[in-house]
C-alpha positions as YAML, in Angstrom:
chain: A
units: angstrom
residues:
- id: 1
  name: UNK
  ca: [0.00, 0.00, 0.00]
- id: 2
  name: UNK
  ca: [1.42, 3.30, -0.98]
- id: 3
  name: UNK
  ca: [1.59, 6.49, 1.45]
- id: 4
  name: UNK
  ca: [-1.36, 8.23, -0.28]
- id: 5
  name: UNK
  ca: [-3.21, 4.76, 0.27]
- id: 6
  name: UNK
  ca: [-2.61, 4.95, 3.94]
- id: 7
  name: UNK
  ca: [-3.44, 8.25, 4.29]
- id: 8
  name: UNK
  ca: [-6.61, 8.03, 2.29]
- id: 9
  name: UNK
  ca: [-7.74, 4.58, 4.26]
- id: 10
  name: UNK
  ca: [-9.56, 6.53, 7.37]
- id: 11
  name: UNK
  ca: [-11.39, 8.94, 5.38]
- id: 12
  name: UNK
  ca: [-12.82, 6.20, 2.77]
- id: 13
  name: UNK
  ca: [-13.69, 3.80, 5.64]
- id: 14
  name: UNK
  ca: [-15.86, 6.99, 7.40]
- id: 15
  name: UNK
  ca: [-17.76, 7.85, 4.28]
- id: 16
  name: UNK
  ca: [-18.29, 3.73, 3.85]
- id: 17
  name: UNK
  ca: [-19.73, 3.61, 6.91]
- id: 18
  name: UNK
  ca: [-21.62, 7.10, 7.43]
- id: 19
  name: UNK
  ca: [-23.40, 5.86, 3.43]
- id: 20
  name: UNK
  ca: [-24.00, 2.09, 5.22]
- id: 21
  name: UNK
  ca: [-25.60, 3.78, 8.04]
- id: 22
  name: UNK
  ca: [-27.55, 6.48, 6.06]
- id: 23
  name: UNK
  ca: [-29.01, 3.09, 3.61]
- id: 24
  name: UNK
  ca: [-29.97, 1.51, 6.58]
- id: 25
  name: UNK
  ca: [-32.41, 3.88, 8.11]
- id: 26
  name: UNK
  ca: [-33.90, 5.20, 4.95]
- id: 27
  name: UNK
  ca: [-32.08, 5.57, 1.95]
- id: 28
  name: UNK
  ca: [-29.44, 7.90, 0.73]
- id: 29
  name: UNK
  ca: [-31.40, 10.63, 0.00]
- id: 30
  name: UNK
  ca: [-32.78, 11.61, 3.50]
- id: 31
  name: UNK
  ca: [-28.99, 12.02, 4.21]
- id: 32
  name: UNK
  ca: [-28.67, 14.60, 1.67]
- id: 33
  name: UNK
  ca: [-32.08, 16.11, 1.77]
- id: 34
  name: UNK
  ca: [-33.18, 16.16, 5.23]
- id: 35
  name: UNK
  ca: [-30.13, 18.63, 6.65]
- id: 36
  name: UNK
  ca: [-30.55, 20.96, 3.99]
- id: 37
  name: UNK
  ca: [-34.77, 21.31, 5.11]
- id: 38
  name: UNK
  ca: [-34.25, 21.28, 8.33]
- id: 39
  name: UNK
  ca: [-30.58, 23.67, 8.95]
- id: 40
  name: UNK
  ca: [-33.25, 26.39, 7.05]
- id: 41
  name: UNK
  ca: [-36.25, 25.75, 9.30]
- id: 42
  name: UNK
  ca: [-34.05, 25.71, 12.56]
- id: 43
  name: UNK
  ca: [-32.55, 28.83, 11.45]
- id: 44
  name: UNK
  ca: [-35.88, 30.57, 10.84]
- id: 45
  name: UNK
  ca: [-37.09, 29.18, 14.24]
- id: 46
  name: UNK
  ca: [-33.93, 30.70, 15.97]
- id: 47
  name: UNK
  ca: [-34.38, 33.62, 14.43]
- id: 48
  name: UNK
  ca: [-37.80, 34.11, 15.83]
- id: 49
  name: UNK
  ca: [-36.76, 33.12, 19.10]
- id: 50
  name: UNK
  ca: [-33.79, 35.56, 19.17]
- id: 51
  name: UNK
  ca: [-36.65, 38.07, 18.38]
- id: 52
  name: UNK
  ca: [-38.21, 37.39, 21.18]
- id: 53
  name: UNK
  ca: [-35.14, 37.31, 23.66]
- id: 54
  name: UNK
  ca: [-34.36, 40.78, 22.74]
- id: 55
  name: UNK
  ca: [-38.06, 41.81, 23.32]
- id: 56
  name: UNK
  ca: [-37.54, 40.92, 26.86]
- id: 57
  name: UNK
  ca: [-35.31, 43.67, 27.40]
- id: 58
  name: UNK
  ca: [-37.54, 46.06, 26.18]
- id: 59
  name: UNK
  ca: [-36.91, 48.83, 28.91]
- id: 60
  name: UNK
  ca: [-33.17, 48.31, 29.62]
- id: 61
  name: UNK
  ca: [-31.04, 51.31, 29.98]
- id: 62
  name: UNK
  ca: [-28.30, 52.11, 27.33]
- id: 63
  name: UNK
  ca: [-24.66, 52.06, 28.72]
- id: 64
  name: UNK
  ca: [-21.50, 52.29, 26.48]
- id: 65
  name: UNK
  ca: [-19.84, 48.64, 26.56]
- id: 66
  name: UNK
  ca: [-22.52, 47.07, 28.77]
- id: 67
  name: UNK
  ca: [-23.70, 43.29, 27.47]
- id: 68
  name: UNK
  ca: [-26.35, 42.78, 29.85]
- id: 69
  name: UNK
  ca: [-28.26, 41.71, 31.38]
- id: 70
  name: UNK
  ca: [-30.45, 45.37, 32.85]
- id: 71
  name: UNK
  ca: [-27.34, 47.75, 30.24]
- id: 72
  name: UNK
  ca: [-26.69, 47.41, 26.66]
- id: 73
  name: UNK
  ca: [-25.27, 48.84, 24.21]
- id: 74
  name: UNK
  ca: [-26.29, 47.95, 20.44]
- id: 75
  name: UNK
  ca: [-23.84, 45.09, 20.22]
- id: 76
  name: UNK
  ca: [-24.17, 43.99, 23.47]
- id: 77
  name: UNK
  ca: [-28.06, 43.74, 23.49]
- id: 78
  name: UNK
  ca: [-27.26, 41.64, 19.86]
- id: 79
  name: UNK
  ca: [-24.63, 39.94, 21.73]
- id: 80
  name: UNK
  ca: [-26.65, 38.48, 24.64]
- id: 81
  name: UNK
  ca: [-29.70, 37.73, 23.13]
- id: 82
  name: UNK
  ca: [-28.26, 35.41, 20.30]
- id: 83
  name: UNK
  ca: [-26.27, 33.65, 23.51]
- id: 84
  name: UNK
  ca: [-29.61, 32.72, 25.26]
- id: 85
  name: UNK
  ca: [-30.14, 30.77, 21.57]
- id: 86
  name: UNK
  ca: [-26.84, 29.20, 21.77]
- id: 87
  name: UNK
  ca: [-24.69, 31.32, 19.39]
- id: 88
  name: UNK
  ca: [-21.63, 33.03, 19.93]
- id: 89
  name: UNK
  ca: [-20.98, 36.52, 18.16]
- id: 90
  name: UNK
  ca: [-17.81, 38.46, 18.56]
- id: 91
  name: UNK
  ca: [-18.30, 41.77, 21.19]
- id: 92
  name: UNK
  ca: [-18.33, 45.02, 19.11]
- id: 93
  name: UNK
  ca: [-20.89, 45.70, 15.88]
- id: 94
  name: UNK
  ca: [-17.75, 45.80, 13.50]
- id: 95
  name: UNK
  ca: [-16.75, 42.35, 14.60]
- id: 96
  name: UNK
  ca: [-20.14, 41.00, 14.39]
- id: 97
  name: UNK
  ca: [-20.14, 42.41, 11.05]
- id: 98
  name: UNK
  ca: [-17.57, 40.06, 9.84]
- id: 99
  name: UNK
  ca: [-19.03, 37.27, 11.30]
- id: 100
  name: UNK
  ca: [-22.21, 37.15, 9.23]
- id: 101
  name: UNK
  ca: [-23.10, 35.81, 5.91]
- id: 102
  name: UNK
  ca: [-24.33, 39.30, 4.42]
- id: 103
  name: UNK
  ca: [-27.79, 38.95, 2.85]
- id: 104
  name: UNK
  ca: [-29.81, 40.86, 0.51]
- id: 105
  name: UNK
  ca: [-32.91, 43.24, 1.73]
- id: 106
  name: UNK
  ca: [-35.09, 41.24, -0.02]
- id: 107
  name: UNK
  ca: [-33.92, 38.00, 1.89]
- id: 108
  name: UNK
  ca: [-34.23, 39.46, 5.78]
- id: 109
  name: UNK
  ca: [-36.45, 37.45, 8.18]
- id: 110
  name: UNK
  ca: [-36.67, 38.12, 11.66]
- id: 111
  name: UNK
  ca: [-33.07, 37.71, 13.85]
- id: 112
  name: UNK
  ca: [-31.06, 38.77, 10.90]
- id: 113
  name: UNK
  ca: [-28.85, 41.92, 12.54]
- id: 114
  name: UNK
  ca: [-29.11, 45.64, 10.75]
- id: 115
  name: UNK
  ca: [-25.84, 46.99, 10.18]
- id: 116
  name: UNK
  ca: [-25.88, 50.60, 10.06]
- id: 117
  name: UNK
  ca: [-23.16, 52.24, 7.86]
- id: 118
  name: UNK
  ca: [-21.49, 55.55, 7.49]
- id: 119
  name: UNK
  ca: [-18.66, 55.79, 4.97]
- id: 120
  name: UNK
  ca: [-18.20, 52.15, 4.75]
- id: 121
  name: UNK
  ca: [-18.04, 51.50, 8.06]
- id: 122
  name: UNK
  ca: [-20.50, 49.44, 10.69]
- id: 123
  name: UNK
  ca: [-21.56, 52.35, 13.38]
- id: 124
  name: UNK
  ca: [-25.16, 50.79, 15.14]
- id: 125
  name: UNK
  ca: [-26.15, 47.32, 14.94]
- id: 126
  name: UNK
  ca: [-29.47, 45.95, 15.92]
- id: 127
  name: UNK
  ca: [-31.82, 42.98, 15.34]
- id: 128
  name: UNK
  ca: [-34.35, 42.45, 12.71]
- id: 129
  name: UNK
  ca: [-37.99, 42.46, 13.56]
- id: 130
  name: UNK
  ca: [-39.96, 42.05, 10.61]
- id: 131
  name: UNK
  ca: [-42.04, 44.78, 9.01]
- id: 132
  name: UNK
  ca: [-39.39, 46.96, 8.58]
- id: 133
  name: UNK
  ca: [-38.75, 47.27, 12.12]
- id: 134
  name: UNK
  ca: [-36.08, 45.90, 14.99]
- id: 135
  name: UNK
  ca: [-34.86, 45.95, 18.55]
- id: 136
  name: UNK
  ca: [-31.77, 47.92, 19.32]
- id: 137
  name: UNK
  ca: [-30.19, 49.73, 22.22]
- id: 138
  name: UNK
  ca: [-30.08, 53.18, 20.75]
- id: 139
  name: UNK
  ca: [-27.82, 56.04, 22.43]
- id: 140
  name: UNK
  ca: [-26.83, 57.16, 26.00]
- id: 141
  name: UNK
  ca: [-29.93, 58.32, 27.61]
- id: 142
  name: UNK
  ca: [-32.30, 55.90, 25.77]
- id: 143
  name: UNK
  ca: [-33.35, 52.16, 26.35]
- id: 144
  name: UNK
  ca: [-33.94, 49.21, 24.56]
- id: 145
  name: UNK
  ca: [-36.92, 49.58, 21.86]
- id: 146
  name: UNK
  ca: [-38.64, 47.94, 19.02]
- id: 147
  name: UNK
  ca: [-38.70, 50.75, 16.39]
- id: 148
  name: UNK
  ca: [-38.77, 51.34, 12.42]
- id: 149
  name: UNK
  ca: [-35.33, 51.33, 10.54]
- id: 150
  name: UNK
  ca: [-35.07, 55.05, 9.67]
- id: 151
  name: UNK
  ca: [-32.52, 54.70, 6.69]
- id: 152
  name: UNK
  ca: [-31.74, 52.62, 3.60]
- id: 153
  name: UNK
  ca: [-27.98, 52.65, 4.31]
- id: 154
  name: UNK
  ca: [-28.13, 49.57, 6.13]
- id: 155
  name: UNK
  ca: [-26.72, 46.10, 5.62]
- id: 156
  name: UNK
  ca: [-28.32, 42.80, 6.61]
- id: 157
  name: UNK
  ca: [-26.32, 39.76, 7.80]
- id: 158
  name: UNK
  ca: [-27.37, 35.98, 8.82]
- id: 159
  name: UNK
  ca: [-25.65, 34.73, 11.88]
- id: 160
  name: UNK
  ca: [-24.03, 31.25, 10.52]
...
């Protein structure tokens, strides 16, 4: 057996047995079409959920750097909520930026996060609503709100 043979050898005997498996309760093509269906719908369902975690802050004061859980500030409040859901994101609204798969306006549903932009750069983040709306920790002096999106220089991304 040559080198590349050996090295080949684990990988070839996982597949065998992952397709031996897959054949054996149901047939090859639940394997390949059942996580594609359902990764979508659990994404829509965490989505709504995350919605619904950042509602129950509704009321919390702002505070520069604060993640939670009676202060936010916007990336904080985005922060903690998608945490109670069992997803990490990165701390500030650039960084959580980058860690999305950016999305079109036309494909938003409820938990995507609202990227506000000035000059190229991520300034305000919040979380989608639905209806044009979402849930954000604002400025010093304000608290956490559902409100409407009041500009189209905003990006949308999908927490992976």
């Amino acid at each position: 057996m040559t080198a590349v043979q050996s090295a080949l050898r684990p990988a070839f005997v996982r597949i065998f047995l992952a397709l031996a498996l897959a054949l054996s309760v149901g047939g090859a093509t639940e394997l390949v079409s059942a996580p594609t269906a359902s990764a979508s719908a659990m994404t829509a369902a965490k989505g709504s959920k995350v919605v619904k975690v950042a509602a129950t802050r509704k009321g919390a004061a702002y505070r520069y750097g604060a993640m939670g859980p009676r202060r936010f500030d916007c990336s904080g409040l985005v922060k903690w909520s998608y945490a109670r859901v069992g997803k990490h994101l990165p701390r500030t609204s650039r960084a959580q930026y980058r860690a999305t798969r950016h999305i079109k306006r036309s494909q938003r549903r409820k938990g995507d996060l609202v990227f506000f932009m000035s000059h190229g750069r991520v300034y305000h983040v919040g979380i989608y609503a639905g209806g044009g709306k979402l849930w954000d920790a604002p400025k010093p002096g304000a608290r956490v709100k559902k409100r409407s999106i009041w500009t189209s220089r905003v990006s949308y991304g999908r927490v992976r």
